[in-house]
C-alpha positions as CSV (number, residue, x, y, z in Angstrom):
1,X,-12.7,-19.1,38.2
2,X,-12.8,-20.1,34.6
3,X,-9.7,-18.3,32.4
4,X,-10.8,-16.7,29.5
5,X,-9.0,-16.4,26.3
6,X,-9.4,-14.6,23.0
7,X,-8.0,-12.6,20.4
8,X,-8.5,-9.6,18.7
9,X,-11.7,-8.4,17.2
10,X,-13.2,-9.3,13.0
11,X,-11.3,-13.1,14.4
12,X,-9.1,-14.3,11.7
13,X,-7.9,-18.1,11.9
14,X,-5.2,-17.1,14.0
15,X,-7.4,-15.2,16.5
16,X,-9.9,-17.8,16.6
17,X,-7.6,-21.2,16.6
18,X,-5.1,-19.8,18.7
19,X,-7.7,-18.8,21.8
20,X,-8.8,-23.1,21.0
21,X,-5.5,-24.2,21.3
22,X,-4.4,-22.2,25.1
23,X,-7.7,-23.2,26.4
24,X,-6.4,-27.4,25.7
25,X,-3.3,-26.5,27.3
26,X,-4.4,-24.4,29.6
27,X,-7.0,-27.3,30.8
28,X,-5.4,-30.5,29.5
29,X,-1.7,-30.0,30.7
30,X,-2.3,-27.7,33.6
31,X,-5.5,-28.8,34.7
32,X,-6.7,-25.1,34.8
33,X,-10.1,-23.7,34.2
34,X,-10.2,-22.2,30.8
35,X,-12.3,-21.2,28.3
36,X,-11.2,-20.1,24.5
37,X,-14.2,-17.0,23.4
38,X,-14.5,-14.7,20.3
39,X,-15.2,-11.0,20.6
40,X,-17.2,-11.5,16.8
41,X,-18.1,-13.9,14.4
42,X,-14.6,-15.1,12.6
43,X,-14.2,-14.8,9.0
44,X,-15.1,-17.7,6.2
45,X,-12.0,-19.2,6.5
46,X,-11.5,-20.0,10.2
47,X,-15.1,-21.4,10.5
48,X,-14.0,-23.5,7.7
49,X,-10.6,-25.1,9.2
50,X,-13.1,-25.5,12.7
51,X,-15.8,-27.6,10.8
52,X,-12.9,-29.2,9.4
53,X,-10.8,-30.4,12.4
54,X,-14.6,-31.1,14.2
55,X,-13.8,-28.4,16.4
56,X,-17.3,-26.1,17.8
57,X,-16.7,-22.1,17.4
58,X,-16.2,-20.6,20.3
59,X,-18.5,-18.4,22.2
60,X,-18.9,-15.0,21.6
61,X,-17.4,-13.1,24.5
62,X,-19.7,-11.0,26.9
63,X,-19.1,-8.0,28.9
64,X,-15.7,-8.3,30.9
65,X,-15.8,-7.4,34.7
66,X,-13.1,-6.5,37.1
67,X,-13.0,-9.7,38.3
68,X,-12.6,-11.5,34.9
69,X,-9.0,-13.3,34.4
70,X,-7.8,-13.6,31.0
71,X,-5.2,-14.2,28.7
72,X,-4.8,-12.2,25.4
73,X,-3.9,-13.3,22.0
74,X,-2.4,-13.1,18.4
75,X,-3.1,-9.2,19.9
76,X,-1.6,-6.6,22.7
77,X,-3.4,-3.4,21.2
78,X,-6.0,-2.1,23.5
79,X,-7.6,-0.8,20.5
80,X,-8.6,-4.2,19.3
81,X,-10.1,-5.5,22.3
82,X,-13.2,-4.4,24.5
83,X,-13.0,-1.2,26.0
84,X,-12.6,-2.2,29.7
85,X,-10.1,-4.9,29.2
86,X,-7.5,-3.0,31.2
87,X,-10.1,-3.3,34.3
88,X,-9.9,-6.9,33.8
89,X,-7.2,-9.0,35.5
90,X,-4.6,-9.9,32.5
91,X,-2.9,-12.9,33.1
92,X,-0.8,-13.2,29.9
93,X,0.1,-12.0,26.5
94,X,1.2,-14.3,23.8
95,X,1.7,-12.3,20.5
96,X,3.9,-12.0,17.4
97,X,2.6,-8.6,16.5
98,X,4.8,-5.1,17.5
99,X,4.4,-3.8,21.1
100,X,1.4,-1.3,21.3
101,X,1.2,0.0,24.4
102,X,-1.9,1.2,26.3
103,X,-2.7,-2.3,28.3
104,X,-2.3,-2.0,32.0
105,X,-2.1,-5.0,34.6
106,X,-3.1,-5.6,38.0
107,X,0.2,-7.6,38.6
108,X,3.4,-8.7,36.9
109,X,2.6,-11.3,33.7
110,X,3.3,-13.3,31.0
111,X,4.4,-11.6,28.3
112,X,5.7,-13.4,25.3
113,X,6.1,-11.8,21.5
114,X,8.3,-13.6,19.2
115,X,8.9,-12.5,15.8
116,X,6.9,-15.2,13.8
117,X,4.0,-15.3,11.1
118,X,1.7,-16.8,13.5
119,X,0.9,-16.6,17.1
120,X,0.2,-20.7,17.1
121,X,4.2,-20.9,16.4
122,X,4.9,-19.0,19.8
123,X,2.7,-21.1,21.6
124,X,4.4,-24.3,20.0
125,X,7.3,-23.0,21.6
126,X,5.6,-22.4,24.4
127,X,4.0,-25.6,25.1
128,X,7.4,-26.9,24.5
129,X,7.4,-30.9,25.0
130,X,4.1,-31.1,26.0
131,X,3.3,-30.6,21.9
132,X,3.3,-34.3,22.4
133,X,0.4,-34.4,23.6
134,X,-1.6,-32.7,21.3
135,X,-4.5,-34.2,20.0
136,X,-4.8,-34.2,16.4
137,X,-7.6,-31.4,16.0
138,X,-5.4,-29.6,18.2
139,X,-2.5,-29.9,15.8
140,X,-5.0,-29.3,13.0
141,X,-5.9,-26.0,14.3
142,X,-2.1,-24.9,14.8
143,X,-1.1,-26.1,11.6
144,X,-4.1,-23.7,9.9
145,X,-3.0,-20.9,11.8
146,X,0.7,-21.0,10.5
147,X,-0.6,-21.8,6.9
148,X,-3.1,-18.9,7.4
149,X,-0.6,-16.1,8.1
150,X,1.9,-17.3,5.8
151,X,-0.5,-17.8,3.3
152,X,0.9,-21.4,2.3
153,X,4.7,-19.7,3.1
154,X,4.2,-17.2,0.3
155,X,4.4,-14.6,2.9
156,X,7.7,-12.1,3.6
157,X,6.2,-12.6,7.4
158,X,7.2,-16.3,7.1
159,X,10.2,-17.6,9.0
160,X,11.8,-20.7,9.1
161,X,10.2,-21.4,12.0
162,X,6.6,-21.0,10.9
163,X,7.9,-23.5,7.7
164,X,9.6,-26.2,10.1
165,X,6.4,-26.3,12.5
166,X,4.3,-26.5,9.1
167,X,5.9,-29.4,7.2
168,X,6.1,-31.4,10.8
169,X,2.6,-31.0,11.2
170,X,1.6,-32.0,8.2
171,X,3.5,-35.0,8.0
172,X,1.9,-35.9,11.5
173,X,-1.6,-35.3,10.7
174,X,-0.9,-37.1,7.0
175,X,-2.1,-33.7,5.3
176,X,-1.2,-32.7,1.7
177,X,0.0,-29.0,2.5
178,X,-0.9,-27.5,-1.1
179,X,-4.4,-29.3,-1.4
180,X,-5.5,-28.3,2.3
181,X,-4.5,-24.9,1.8
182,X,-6.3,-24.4,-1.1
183,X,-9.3,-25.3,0.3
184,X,-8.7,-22.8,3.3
185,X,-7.9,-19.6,0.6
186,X,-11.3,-21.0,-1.1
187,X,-13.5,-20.5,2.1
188,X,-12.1,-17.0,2.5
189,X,-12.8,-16.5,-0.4
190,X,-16.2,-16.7,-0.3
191,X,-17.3,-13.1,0.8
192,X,-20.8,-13.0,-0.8
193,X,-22.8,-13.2,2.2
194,X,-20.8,-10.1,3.7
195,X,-22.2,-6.2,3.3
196,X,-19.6,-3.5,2.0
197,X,-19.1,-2.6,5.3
198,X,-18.3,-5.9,6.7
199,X,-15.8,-6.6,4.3
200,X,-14.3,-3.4,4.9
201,X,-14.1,-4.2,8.4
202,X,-13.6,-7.9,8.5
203,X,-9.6,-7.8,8.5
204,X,-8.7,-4.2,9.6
205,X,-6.6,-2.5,12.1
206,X,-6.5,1.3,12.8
207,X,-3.0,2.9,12.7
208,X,-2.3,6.4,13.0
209,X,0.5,7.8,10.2
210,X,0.7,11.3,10.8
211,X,-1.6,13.5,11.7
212,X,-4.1,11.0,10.0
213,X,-6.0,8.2,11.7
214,X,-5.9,5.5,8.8
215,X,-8.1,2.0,8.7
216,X,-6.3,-0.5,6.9
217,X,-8.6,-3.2,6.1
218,X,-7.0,-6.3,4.1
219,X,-8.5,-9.2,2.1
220,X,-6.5,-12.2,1.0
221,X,-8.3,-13.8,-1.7
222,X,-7.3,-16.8,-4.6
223,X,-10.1,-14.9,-6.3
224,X,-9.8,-10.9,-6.1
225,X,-11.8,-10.6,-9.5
226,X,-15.2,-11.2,-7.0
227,X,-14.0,-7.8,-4.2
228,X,-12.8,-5.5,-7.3
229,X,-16.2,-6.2,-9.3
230,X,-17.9,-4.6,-5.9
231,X,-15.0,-1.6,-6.3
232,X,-17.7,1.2,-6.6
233,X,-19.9,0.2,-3.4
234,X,-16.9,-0.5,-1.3
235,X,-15.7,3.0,-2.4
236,X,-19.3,4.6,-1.5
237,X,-19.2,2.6,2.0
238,X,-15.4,4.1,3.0
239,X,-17.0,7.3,4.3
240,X,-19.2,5.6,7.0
241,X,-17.1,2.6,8.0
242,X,-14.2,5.2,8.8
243,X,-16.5,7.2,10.7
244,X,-17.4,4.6,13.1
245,X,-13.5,5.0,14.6
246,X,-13.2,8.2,14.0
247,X,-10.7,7.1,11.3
248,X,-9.9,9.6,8.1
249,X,-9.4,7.1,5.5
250,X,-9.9,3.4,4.8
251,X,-7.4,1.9,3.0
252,X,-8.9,-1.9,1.3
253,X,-5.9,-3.6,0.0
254,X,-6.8,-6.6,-2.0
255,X,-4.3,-9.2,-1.8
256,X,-4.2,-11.7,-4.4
257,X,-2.4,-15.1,-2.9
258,X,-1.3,-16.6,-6.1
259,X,-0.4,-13.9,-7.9
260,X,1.7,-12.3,-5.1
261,X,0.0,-8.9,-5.1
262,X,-1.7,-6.5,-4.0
263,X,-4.9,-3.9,-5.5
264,X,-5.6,-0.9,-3.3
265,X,-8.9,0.9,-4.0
266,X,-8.5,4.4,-4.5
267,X,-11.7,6.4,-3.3
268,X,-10.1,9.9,-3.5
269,X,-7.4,12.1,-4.0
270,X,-6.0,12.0,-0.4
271,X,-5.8,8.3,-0.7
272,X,-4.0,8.5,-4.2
273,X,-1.3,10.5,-2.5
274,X,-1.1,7.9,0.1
275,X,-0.2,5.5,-2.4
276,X,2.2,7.4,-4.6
277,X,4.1,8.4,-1.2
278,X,4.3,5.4,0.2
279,X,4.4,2.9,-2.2
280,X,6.0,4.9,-5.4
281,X,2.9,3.9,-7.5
282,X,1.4,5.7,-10.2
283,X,-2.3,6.0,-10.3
284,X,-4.6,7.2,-12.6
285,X,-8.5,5.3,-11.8
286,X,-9.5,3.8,-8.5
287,X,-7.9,1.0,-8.1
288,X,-3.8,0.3,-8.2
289,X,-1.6,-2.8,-8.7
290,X,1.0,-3.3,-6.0
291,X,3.6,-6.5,-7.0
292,X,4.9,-7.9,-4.2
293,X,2.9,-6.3,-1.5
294,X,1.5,-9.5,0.6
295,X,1.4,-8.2,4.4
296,X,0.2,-5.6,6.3
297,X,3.1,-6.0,9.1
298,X,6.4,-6.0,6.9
299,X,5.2,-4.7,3.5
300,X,2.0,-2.0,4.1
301,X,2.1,-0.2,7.2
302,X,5.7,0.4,8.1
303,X,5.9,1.9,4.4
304,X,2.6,4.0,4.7
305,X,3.0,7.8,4.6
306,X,0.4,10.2,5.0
């Protein structure tokens, strides 16, 4: 029976490449049966770094059955996955995101969560010397992964770790870090063939702070000018895109990469009080600047307060 391995749902780069790189060590060091899937189309930027390393997208995962092993990553929150995966039978976790809760197995696993920027780091660990044998797409994927959720190293989630494993990479594969980057940031950039509502959606998590259910959606941009000039019809789309979770408010944070910042749209007042609480902004229109706030794992939600 073929393994099958994929990540969370709207697939970042680190969803994507990180379900590409088990399935070669799953089937090239262990001689397994595995196959890396998608639960959605990814976002701009990890089609980009796939085209790039001559790598094909993944298929888009069907319905799971009973029967179905997989292995989970760069997630371990039920909500983010389809909504039978705990009939599934779970092999392992690999992760770098806080423990959820919710997932149940047929039998003991693999579970491994290491506090790193990117899930590709833990499985660099994991692999351990068998990283020799990467090919050097698969290094190319791993290396876009770790300069994905650091965002080039710029973010607080970055460890020495992710940086080492980074640089090594590089060097290896003869890739200027800056340049390569850039172009990355550049394809996510590029959201104008995306509705409101899938940009709202296309980086988001639901979290409950409170007694509220909150959706907070993030986009990392070099070019935020082209999301806050759509501001207004983002704002008019909130409304529906929470109400397809059930959530009360979306929160769109904006992050700028260069700059090092964040906007957050404001659509109304209970949002606006979000903000002042939890970050100690003042705002007065619908949109406020955040310096400093980069990631929604160190910097947004442990600070959010309903």
């Amino acid at each position: 029976m073929t393994i099958k391995i994929f990540g969370h749902k709207g697939p970042d780069t680190d969803a994507t490449c990180s379900a590409l790189i088990w399935e070669w060590y799953l089937s090239a060091v262990q001689g397994k049966q595995a196959q890396a899937f998608v639960l959605e189309p990814p976002n701009t930027e990890a089609a980009f770094v796939l085209k790039y390393w001559g790598v094909d997208m993944p298929a888009t995962l069907g319905k799971l059955s009973g029967t179905d092993e997989v292995v989970l990553v760069d997630t371990n929150n039920p909500g983010e996955l389809p909504e039978n995966i705990n009939e599934a039978n779970i092999a392992e976790v690999i992760d770098h995101h806080q423990l959820t809760g919710g997932l149940k197995t047929k039998a003991p696993i693999k579970f491994t969560i290491r506090p790193v920027a990117a899930t590709a780091t833990v499985m660099n660990w994991l692999i351990g010397r068998d990283t020799d044998k990467m090919p050097d797409a698969i290094k190319g994927l791993m290396l876009s992964c770790v300069l994905s959720d650091t965002l080039e190293f710029r973010s607080p989630t970055t460890t020495p770790t992710d940086r080492a494993l980074g640089e090594k990479l590089a060097r290896e594969l003869g890739i200027d870090i800056a340049a390569y980057a850039s172009e990355m940031f550049a394809a996510k950039s590029d959201v104008s063939a995306f509705s409101d509502a899938e940009l709202l959606k296309m980086d988001s998590k639901i979290f409950e702070v409170g007694d509220q259910k909150l959706r907070v959606s993030v986009l990392e941009t070099t070019a935020p000018a082209i999301v806050l000039d759509r501001s207004a019809a983002l704002i008019a789309a909130m409304p529906d895109v929470a109400a397809t979770d059930g959530a009360d408010q979306v929160l769109l944070f904006v992050v700028d990469i260069l700059n090092e910042e964040a906007t957050l749209l404001i659509p109304n007042d209970q949002v606006k009080s979000i903000a002042e609480k939890s970050f100690g902004a003042t705002v007065s229109g619908s949109t406020v600047l955040l310096p400093g706030i980069m990631s929604r794992k160190k910097q947004i939600v442990p600070n959010l307060k309903a």
